[in-house]
C-alpha positions as CSV (number, residue, x, y, z in Angstrom):
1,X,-19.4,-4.4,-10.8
2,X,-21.8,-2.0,-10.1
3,X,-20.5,1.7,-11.7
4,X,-21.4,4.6,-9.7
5,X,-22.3,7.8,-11.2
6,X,-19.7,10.4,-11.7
7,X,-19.9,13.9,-10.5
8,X,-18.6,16.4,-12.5
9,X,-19.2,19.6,-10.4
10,X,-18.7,18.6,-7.1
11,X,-21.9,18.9,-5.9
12,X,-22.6,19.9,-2.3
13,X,-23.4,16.5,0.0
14,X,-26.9,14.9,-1.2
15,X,-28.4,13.2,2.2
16,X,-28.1,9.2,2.2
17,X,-25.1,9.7,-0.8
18,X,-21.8,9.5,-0.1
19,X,-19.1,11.3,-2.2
20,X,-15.8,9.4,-2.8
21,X,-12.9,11.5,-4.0
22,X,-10.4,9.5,-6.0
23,X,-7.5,10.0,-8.3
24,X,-8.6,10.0,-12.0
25,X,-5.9,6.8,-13.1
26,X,-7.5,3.6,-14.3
27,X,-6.2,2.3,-10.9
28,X,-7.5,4.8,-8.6
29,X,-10.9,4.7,-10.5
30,X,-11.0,1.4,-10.1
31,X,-10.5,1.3,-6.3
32,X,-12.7,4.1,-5.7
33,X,-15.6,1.9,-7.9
34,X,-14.7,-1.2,-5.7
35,X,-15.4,0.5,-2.7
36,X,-18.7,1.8,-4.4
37,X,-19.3,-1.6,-5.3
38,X,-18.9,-2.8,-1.3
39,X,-21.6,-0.4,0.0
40,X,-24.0,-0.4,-2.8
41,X,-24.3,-4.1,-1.7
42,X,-25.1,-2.8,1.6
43,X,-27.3,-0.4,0.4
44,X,-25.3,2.6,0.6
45,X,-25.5,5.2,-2.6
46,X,-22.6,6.4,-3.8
47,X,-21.1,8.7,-6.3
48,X,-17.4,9.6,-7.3
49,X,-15.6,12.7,-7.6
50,X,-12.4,12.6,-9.4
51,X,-9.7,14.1,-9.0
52,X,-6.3,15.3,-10.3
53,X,-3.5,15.0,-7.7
54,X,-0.1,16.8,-8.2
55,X,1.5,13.0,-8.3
56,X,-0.3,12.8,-11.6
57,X,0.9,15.4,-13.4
58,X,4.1,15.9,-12.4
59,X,6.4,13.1,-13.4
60,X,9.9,14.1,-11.8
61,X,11.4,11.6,-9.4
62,X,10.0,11.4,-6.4
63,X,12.9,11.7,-3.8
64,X,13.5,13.4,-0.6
65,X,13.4,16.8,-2.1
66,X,10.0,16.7,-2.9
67,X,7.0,16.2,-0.1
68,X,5.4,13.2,0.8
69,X,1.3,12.5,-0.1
70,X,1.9,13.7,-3.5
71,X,-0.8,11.5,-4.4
72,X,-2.9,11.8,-1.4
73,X,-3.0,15.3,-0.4
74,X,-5.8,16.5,-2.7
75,X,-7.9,13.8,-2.3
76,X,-7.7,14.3,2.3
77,X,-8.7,18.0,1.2
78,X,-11.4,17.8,-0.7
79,X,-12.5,16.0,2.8
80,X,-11.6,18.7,4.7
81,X,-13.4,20.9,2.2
82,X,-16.4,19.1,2.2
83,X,-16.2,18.2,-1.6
84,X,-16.4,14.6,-0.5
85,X,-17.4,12.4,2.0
86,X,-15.4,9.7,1.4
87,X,-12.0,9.5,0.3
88,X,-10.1,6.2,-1.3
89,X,-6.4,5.8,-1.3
90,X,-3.6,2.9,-2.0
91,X,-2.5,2.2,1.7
92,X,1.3,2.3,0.5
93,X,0.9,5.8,-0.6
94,X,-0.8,7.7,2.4
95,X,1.7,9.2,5.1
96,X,1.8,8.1,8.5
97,X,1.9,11.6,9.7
98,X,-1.9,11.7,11.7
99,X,-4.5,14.5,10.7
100,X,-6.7,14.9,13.7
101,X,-9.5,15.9,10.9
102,X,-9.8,12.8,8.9
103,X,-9.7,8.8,10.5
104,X,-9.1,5.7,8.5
105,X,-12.9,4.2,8.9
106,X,-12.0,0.8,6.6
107,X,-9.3,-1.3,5.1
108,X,-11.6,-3.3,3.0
109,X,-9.5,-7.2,2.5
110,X,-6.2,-7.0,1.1
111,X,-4.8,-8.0,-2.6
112,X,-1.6,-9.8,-2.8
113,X,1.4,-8.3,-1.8
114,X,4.0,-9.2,-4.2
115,X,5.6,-7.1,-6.6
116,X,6.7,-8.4,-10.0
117,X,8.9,-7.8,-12.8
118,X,7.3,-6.5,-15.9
119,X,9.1,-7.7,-19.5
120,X,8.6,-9.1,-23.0
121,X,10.9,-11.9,-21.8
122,X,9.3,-13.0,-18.5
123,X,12.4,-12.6,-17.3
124,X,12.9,-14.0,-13.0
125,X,15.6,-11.2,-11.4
126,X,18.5,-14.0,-12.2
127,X,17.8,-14.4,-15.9
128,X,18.2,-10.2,-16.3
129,X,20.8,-10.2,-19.0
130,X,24.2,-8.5,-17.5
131,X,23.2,-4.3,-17.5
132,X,19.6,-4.7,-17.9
133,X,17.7,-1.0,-17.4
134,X,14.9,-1.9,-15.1
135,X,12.7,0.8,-14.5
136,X,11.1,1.9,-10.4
137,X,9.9,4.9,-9.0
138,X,10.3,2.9,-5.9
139,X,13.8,3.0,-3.5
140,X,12.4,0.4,-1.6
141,X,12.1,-1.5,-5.3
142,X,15.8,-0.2,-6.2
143,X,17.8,-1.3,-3.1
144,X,16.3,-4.7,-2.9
145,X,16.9,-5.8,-6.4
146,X,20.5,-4.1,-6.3
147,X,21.2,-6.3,-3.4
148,X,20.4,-9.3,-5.3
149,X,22.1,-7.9,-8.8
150,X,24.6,-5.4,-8.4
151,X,25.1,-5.1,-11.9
152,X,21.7,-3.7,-13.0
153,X,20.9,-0.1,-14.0
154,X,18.1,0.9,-12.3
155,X,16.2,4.1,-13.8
156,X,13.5,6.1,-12.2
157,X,10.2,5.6,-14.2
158,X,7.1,7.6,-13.4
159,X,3.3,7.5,-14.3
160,X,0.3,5.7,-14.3
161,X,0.2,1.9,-14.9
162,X,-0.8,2.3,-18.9
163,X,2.0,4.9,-18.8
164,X,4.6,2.5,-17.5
165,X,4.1,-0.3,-19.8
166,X,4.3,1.9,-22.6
167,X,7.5,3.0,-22.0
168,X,8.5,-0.5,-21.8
169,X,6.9,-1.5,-25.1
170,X,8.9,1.3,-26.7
171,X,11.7,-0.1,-25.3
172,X,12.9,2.3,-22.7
173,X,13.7,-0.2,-19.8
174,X,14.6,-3.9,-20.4
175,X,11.7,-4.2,-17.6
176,X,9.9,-2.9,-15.3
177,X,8.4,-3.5,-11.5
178,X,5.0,-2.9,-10.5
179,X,2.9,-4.4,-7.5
180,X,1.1,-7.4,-8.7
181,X,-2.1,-6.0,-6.8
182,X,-2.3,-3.3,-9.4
183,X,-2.3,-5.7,-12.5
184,X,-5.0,-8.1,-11.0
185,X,-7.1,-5.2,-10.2
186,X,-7.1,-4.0,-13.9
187,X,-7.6,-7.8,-15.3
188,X,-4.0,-7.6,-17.2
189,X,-4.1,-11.5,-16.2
190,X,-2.3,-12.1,-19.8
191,X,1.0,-9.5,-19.2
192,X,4.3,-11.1,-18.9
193,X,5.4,-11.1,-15.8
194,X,7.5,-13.1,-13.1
195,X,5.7,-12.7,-9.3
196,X,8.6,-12.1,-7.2
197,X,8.9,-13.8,-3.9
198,X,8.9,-12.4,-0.8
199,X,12.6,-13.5,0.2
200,X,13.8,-11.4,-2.6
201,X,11.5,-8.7,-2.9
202,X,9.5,-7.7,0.4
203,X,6.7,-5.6,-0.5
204,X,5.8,-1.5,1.3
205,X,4.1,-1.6,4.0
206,X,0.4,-1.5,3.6
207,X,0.8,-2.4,0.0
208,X,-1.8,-4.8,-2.3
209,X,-4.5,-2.6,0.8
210,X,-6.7,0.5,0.3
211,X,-7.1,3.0,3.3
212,X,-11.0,4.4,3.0
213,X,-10.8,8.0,5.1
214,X,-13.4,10.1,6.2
215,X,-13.7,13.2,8.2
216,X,-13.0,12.1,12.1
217,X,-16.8,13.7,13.1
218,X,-18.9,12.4,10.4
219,X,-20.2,9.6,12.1
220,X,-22.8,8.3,9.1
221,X,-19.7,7.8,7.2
222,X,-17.9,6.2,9.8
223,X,-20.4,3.9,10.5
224,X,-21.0,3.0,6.7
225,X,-17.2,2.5,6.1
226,X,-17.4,0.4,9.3
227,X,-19.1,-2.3,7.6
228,X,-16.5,-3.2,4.7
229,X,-13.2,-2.9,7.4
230,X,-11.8,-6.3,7.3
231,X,-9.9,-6.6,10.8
232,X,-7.3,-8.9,9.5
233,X,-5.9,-6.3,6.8
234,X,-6.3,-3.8,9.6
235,X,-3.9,-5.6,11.9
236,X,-1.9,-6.5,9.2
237,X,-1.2,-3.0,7.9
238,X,-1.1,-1.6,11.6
239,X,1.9,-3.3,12.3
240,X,3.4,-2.5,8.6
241,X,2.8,1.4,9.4
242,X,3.5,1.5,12.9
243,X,7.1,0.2,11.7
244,X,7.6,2.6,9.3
245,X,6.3,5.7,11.6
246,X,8.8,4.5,14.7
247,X,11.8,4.8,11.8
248,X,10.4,8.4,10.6
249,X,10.9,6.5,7.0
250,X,7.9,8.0,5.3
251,X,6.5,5.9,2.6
252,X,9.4,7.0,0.2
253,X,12.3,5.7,2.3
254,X,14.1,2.0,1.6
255,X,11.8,0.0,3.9
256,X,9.9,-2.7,3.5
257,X,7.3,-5.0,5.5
258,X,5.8,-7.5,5.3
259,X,2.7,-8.5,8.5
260,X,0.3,-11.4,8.0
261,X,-2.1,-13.4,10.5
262,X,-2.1,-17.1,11.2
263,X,-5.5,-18.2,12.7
264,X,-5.7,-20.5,15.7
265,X,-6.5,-23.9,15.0
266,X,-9.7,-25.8,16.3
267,X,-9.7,-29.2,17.4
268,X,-12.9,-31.2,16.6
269,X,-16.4,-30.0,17.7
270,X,-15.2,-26.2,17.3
271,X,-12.7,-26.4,21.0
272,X,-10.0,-24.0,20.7
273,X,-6.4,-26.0,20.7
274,X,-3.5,-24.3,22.3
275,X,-2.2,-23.2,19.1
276,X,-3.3,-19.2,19.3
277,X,-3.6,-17.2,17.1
278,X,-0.3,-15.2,15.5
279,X,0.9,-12.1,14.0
280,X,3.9,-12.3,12.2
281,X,6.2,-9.3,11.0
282,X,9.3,-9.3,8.7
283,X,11.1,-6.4,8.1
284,X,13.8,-4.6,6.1
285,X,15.8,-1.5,6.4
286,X,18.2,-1.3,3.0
287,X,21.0,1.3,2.1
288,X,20.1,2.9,-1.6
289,X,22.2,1.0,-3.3
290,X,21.5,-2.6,-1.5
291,X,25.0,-3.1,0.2
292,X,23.5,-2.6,3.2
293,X,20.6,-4.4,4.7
294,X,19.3,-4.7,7.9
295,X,16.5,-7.4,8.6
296,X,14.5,-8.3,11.8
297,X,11.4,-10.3,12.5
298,X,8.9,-11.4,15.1
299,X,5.5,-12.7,16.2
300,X,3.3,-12.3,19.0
301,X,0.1,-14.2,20.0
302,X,-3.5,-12.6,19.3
303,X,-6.8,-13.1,20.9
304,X,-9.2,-14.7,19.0
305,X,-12.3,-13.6,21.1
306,X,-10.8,-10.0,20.8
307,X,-10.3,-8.9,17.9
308,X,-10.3,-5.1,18.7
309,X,-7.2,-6.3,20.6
310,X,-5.2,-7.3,17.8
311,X,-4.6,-3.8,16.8
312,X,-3.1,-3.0,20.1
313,X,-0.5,-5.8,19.8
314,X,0.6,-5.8,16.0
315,X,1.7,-1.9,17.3
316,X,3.8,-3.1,20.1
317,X,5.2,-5.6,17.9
318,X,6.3,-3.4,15.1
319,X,7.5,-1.0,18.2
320,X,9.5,-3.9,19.3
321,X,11.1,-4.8,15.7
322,X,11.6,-1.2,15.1
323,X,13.4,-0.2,18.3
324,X,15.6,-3.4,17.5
325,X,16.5,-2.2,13.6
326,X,17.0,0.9,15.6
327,X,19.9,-0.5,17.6
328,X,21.4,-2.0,14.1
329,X,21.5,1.4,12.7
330,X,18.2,1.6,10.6
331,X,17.9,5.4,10.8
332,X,21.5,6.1,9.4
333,X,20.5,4.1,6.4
334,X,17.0,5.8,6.1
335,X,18.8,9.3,6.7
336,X,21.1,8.9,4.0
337,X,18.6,7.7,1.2
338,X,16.9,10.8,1.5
């Protein structure tokens, strides 16, 4: 991969360069280099500009007391203050709340979506010894594996990647979850881990995707991040969001869902067969400590000709499923976890 060069000053904008703001974890840097790496094989220069968000440097819990886009705040200013042009987040961690000055321009294709349980052991959720401290920052994380193991003791963990895993080496947690995305990105192919499946753990909504955003009228931006949008992750995660922001759940709340696209199949010579098509969306709406849980699910078809359409119908599917976990109660759940 092609490294970008790192500004240290924030330098004013540098015509036919564009300035990515990113988080300084090995993650974020990462993600921010990827993206660097899509355009530069367009063409596009780029350079980063890291920086520290308040997520990073303070490690309480992060619960209903403290506000949402604790990792993405300072990285949508530095748009709005024209420190960068471009700015790079985990989809999973931006709000759903809408700033009319900034637009997602790509969702570049999606990593995996699982999550997976971190330990010396390689432990699967069933062979957790009896009492086993697992550590997640994540309610979502908390409630699901509580529902399938009462018994655990689940302990809020915060920090970087590097940061989590050392506090499991020193033996703070019997394990640890983390999204598998994450681990792939940083090449930590040999740590011990069992990939949870999806009928036990279903992931956040628009996890194992990056969200690219750009100021909403800087149209050479928009139409450079254009060019690395991948319309199937955008569908995907449309319908993952659109769920969450019809339950007012906000990315901390115990929700998770799951969207994915099924292609149409072709009969020989290329003719389109009558199988369209489909969009399918899973979702969960659990109580904090995974005695409650609420589940719903649907599909709908999607025009293959049209794919601009597809965006419009994974939201009326997720408005659909949400109105429906609605009915079951989903917001006394999310109102209480908070």
């Amino acid at each position: 991969m092609t490294i970008p060069k790192v500004s240290q000053d924030l330098p004013p904008a540098t015509d036919g360069v564009l300035r990515i703001a990113t988080r300084k974890s090995p993650l974020a840097m990462w993600q921010a280099e990827h993206v660097a790496a899509l355009l530069a094989n367009l063409g596009i220069k780029t350079e980063l500009v890291p920086l520290v968000s308040s997520g990073d440097v303070d490690m309480r819990p992060i619960d209903g007391k403290r506000q949402v886009g604790v990792f993405t705040k300072r990285i949508q200013q530095a748009l709005i203050d024209d420190e960068a042009d471009v700015a790079v987040h985990s989809m999973k961690d931006l709000p759903t709340e809408v700033d009319e000055r900034l637009v997602v321009a790509a969702i570049p294709q999606r990593e995996t979506v699982a999550d997976c349980l971190v330990s010396p052991s390689k432990w699967a959720i069933n062979d957790l010894p009896q009492g086993a401290k697992i550590g997640t920052g994540s309610k979502r994380r908390a409630a699901q594996l509580l529902a399938l193991r009462s018994d655990l003791d689940i302990q809020s963990i915060r920090g970087n990647v590097q940061t989590r895993l050392g506090k499991l080496d020193d033996g703070e947690y019997d394990a640890i979850i983390l999204a598998n995305a994450g681990l792939l990105r940083l090449k930590m192919d040999d740590l011990a881990r069992s990939v949870l499946p999806l009928e036990q753990m279903l992931p956040a909504p628009g996890q194992g995707a990056l969200a690219i955003e750009v100021r909403s009228d800087d149209d050479a931006a928009l139409g450079a991040l254009a060019q690395i949008d991948d319309p199937f992750a955008r569908a995907a995660t449309t319908a993952e969001r659109t769920l969450l922001s019809n339950l007012n759940g906000g990315c901390l709340a115990p929700i998770a869902a799951f969207a994915e696209l099924t292609p149409g199949k072709t009969q020989s010579g290329g003719t389109q067969s009558s199988d369209a098509a489909k969009l399918h969306l899973q979702a969960r709406v659990l109580s904090t400590n995974g005695r409650q849980q609420l589940a719903d699910s649907g599909e709908c078809d999607l025009d293959q000709d049209d794919p601009a359409s597809w965006f419009v119908a994974a939201k009326e599917l997720a408005t659909k499923i949400s109105k429906r976990l609605e009915k079951s109660g989903a917001r006394k759940l999310i109102e209480q976890a908070r």
